[in-house]
N, C-alpha and C positions, 0 to 999 in steps of 0.2 A: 812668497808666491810658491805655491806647491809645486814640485819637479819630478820625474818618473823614477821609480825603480833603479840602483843598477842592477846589472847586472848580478852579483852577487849576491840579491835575493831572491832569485828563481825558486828555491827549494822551499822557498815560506809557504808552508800551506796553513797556519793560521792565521786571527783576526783581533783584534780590541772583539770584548763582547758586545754588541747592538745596545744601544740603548733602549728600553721598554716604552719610551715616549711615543705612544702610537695612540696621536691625540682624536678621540672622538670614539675609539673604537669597541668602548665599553656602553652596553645599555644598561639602564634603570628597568629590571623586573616592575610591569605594571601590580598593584599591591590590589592581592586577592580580596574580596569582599568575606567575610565569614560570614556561614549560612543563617537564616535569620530563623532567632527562637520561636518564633510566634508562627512558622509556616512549617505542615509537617510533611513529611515525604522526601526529605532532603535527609543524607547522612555522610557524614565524613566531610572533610575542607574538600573544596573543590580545587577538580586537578590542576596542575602547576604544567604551568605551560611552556612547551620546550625552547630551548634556546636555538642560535641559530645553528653553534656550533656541533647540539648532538643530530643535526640534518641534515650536515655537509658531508662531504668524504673525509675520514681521517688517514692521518697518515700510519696509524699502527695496525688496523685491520683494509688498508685500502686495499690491496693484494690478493687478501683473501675473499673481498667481497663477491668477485666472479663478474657476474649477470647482475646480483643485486641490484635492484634500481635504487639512486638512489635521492630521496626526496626534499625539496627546500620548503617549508615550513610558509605558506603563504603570508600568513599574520605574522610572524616573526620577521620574515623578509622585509614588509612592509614596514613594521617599525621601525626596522634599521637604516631602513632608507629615507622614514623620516626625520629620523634623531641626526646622524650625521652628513644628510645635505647630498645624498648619493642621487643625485638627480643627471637626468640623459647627458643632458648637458650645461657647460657654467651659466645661467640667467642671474640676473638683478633680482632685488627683493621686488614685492609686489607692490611695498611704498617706493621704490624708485624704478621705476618701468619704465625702460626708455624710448622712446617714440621713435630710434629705426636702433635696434641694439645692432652692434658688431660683437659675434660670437664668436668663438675658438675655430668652432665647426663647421662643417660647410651644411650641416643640417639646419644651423642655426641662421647662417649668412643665408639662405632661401636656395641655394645654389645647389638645386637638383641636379645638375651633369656629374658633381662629383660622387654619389653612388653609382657606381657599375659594375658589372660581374667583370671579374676580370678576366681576358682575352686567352686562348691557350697556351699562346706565346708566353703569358706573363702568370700562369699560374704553376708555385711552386710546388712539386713533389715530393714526396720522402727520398729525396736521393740518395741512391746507394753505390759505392765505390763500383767502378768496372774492371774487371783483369785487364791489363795492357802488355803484351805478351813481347814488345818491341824494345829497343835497346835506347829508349829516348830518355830518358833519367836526367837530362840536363839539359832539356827541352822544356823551355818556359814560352807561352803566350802570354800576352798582358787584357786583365779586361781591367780599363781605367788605369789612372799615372798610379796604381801603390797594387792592384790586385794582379798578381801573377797564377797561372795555370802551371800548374806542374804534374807531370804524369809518375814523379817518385812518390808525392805528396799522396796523390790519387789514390794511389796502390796502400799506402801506408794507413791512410782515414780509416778508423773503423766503421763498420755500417751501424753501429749504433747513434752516430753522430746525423740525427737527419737534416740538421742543418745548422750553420756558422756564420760569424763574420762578425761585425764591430756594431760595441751598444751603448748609447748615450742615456744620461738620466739627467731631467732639467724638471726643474720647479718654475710656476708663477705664483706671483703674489696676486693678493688680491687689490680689488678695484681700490686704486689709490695708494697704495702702499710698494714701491719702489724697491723696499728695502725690508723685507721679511724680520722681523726679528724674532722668530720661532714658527713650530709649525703650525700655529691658531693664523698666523698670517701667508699661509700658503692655501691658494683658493686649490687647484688640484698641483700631480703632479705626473710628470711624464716619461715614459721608453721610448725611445726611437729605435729601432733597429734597420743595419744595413747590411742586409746579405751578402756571403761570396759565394761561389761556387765550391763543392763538396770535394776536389781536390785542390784548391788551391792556397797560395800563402800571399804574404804580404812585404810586398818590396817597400819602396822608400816613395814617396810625395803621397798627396793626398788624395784620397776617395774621388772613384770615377764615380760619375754618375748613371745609372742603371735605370732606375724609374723605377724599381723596386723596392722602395722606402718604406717603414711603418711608422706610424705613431699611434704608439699604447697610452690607454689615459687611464688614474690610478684614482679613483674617483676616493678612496680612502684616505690619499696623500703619502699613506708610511706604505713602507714593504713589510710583509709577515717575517717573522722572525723567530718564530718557533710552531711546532705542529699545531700548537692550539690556535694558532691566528691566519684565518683563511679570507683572503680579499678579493673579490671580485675587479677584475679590470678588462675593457674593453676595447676592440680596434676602433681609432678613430679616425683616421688614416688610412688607408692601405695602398699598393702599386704608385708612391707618390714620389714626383720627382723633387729634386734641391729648391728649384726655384719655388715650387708648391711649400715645402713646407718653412719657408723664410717669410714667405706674403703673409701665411692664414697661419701658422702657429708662432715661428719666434719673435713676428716684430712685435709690437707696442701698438694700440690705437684706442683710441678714443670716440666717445658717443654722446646724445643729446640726450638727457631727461626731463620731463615735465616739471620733477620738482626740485635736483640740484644740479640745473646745467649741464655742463660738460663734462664727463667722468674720463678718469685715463687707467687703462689696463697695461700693467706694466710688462718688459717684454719677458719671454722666459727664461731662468739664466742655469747654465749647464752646473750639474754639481758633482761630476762622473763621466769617465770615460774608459773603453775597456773592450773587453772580446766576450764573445757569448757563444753558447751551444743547447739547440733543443737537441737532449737526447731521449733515447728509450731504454727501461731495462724490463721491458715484456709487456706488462700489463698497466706501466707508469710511465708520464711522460714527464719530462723535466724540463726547466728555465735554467742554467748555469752561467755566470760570469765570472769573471778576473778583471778589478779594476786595473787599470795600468795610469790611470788621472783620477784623484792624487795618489802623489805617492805613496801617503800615508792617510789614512782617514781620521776627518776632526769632526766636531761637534756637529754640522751640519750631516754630513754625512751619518754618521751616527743615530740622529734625531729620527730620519727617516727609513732610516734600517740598512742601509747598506754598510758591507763588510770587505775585504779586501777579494776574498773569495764569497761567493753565493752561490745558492741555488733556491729551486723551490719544486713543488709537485705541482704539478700543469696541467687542469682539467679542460676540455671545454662543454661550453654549456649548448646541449641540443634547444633550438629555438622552435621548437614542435612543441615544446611544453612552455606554456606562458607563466607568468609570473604575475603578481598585481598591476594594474594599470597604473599607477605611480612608481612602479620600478620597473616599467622599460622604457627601451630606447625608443625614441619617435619610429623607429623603424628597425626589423631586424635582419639581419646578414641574408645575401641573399644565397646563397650555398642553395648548388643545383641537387638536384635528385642523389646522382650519385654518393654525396657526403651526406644528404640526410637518413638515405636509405642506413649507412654505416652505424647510424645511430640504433639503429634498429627499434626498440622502445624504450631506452634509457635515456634519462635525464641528462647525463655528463657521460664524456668519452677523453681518453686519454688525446693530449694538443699534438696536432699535428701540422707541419709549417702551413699546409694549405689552406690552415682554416684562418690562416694571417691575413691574408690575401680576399679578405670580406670586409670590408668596413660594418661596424656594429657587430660583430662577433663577440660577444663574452665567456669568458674562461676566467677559472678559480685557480688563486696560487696560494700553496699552503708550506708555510716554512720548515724548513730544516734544522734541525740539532746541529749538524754538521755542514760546511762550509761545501765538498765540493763530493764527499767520499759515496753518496747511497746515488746520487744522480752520475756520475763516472765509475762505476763499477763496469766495468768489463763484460763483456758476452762470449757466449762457448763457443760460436761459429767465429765470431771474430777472432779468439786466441786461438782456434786450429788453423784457422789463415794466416798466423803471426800478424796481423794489423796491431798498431801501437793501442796502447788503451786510451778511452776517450782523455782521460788526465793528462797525456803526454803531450797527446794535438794540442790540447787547449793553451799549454804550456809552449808548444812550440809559437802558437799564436799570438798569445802575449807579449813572450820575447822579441817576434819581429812587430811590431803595433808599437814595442817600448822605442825600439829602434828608429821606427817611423816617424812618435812621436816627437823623438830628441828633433828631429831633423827640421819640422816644423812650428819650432817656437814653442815647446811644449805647451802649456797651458791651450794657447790660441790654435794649439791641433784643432778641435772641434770646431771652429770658423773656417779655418783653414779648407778643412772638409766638406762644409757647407758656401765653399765660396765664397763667404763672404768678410767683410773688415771685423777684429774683435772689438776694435772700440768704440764701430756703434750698438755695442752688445754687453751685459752684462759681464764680468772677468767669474772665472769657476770659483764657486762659492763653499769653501770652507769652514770660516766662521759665520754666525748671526750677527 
C-alpha cells in the first residue's frame, strides 16, 4: 500500500517520465478526395485541413502572441469531439437509453438549483499577500481542524501565487466495470480542488469544510504531458460542499434501461493526492502540483500523466465565442459582466481562480517539458519584497500536507477529508 514521502526527499524535484498512453487522443486525418480529371477549373490538391493543434495556444510562441486572437478551428473541434466521446456530460449509448438516467451532473440529474452565480461572499479573487506591520509571527487562527492563518506565512507568499491548497485526482470507470483495467475502461476522469487561504499553512487533522470546493472534469481522461498535447477540461462543480460532492460525484449508483435493466456506475476511486498552486508569470497562467499520495508513482498514475511534480499552461475559454453545437455544454458559465468584459474580444485569457467558481467554465491545459520550473519562476516585485519563490511555498506545503497525511492513515487521508469511511470507497489506485 503506498505511503508518503520522508522527509528526506524534499529536494526531489524530478519524475519517472509520463507515459505517452493518452488513449483517444489522436485523430484520423479525413482522406482528401483528389480533384477529378474530367472537371476543369480545379488546380492543385485541395487544401489540407488544419489540425486542432495548429489553432490552439502553444506553448513556445504563447507570450509572444500579445492581443492575438486566438482561434479553434470549428470543424476540427467538432471532430474531435466526435472521435473521442468529449461530450457535455457522461450519457448512455443511444441503444441503451435509460428511462430516468442518474448522471454525474447535476445538469444531468434535472437539478436546476445547483447552477448559481456565486454569492460575493463566496467568490474567489486573485489574492495578493498584505503587509502586516505587527509583531504577530506566531499568531495562528485555524480555518477548519488542518488549515491555520498565519501572518509570517502571509508576509512570506509571493503574489505570484494567486491561489493554493490541496488537490485530489480520481477516476471512474465505466458503466459496469468496477475495476478499470487500463485507460479504454475509464469513462472520464477528475480534479477536485480545495482551497486555503493566500497566507496560510497546514497543521495536523483533516480538511475543514468551507463550501468552496471544485470539481474539474477531464473529459479526455489523461493529463497533457507535453506542449504538443492541449486538453480541454471543465468546471463541473463549483462552491460545493463535502457532503455535495459524496451524494452526486464519489458514491456509486445505479439506473433502469429499456433494454439491459439495471446498469451500475461504479464509484470514483482516488488515484492522487497533493498541494497545488494557480500561479502567474505575466501573460501565463499556470496549474502546478506536488503529489504527496503515492509516494511514488506507478502504472496507473503514469497511464494518466501524472508525475511526482506537474504543471500545465491554463487558459480559459471566453464563452462569447461558441463553438459547434455538439461541443458544448448544455449551458455555459455564467460569469457576470465584469469577467466577460476582461475578455475583451479574445477567444482565451490566461486562468484566473475566479473563473473556478462558474460551473461550466472551460479552460485549456497545455503540458510542460519541465515538472514545476517555467510555472514557479519568480517575479521582480516579489524578489525586491524578499517573498520566498512560488517553489519554496509550494515545498513548504507539501511538507506540512506529508505531515498531515502521516497522521491520518495515509492512504485513507482523502476519505478522511471527505468525512467519510474508506471502506465504503475504492482504496488509492496504483496498479490496473
Amino acid at each position: 500500500m503506498p505511503t508518503t514521502r520522508s522527509s528526506a526527499r524534499r529536494t526531489e524535484t524530478s519524475s519517472p517520465a509520463p507515459s505517452n498512453s493518452t488513449t483517444g487522443s489522436k485523430r484520423k486525418a479525413a482522406d482528401a478526395s483528389p480533384p477529378s480529371a474530367s472537371k476543369k477549373g480545379r488546380r492543385g490538391a485541395p487544401k489540407k485541413q488544419k489540425t486542432i493543434e495548429d489553432t490552439m495556444p502553444d506553448s513556445k510562441d504563447y507570450e509572444t502572441q500579445g492581443d492575438e486572437d486566438i482561434e479553434m478551428e470549428n470543424a476540427v473541434l467538432e471532430a474531435e469531439k466526435k472521435e473521442n466521446g468529449e461530450l457535455a456530460k457522461d450519457q448512455p449509448s443511444s441503444d441503451d437509453q435509460p428511462e430516468e438516467p442518474k448522471a454525474e451532473t447535476s445538469a444531468a440529474n434535472g437539478d436546476d438549483t445547483q447552477q448559481k452565480e456565486p454569492s460575493k461572499t463566496e467568490d474567489t479573487k486573485d489574492v495578493k499577500p498584505q503587509a502586516n506591520g505587527g509583531a504577530e509571527t506566531n499568531t495562528s487562527t485555524t480555518e477548519g481542524d488542518a488549515v491555520e492563518k498565519s501572518a509570517a506565512r502571509e508576509e512570506s507568499t509571493p503574489s505570484s501565487i494567486l491561489e493554493k491548497g490541496i488537490i485530489y485526482f480520481f477516476f471512474r470507470g465505466r458503466v459496469g466495470i468496477d475495476e478499470p483495467s487500463d485507460v479504454n475502461d475509464i469513462a472520464r476522469s477528475y480534479i477536485v480542488l480545495r482551497p486555503i487561504p493566500h497566507g496560510a499553512k497546514l497543521g495536523e487533522g483533516p480538511m475543514g469544510d468551507d463550501g468552496k470546493n471544485r470539481v474539474l472534469a477531464l473529459p479526455k481522461k489523461v493529463l497533457p504531458t507535453s506542449p504538443n498535447d492541449r486538453f480541454m477540461v471543465f468546471v463541473d462543480k463549483a462552491n460545493s460542499n463535502v457532503e455535495d460532492i459524496k451524494k452526486n460525484f464519489l458514491a456509486a449508483s445505479d439506473y433502469t434501461t429499456k433494454t439491459a435493466g439495471t446498469r451500475h456506475t461504479p464509484p470514483a476511486a482516488p488515484i492522487g493526492e497533493g498541494i497545488y498552486a494557480i500561479t502567474t508569470t505575466g501573460r501565463e497562467s499556470h496549474l502546478a502540483y506536488i503529489l504527496t499520495l503515492p509516494s511514488e508513482i506507478s502504472d496507473v498514475q503514469k497511464d494518466i500523466g501524472l508525475r511526482q511534480r506537474g504543471s500545465f499552461i491554463a487558459s480559459v475559454k471566453n464563452p462569447q465565442h461558441e463553438g459547434p453545437a455538439n461541443a458544448q455544454l448544455p449551458e455555459g458559465p455564467k460569469f457576470p459582466h465584469e469577467i466577460l468584459d476582461e475578455f475583451r474580444s479574445l477567444r482565451w485569457g490566461p486562468l484566473q481562480p475566479k473563473h473556478l467558481d462558474y460551473e461550466n467554465a472551460q479552460f485549456l491545459l497545455i503540458g510542460h517539458k519541465d515538472a514545476l520550473g517555467k510555472a514557479t519562476e519568480p517575479q521582480g516585485q516579489d524578489q525586491k519584497e524578499n517573498k520566498d519563490e512560488p517553489k519554496e511555498e509550494m515545498e513548504k506545503l507539501e511538507h506540512e500536507d506529508e505531515i498531515r497525511v502521516e497522521h491520518l492513515k495515509g492512504d485513507d487521508a482523502v476519505y478522511e477529508d471527505l468525512t467519510t469511511s474508506a471502506k465504503d470507497y475504492p482504496k488509492l489506485q496504483t496498479t490496473w
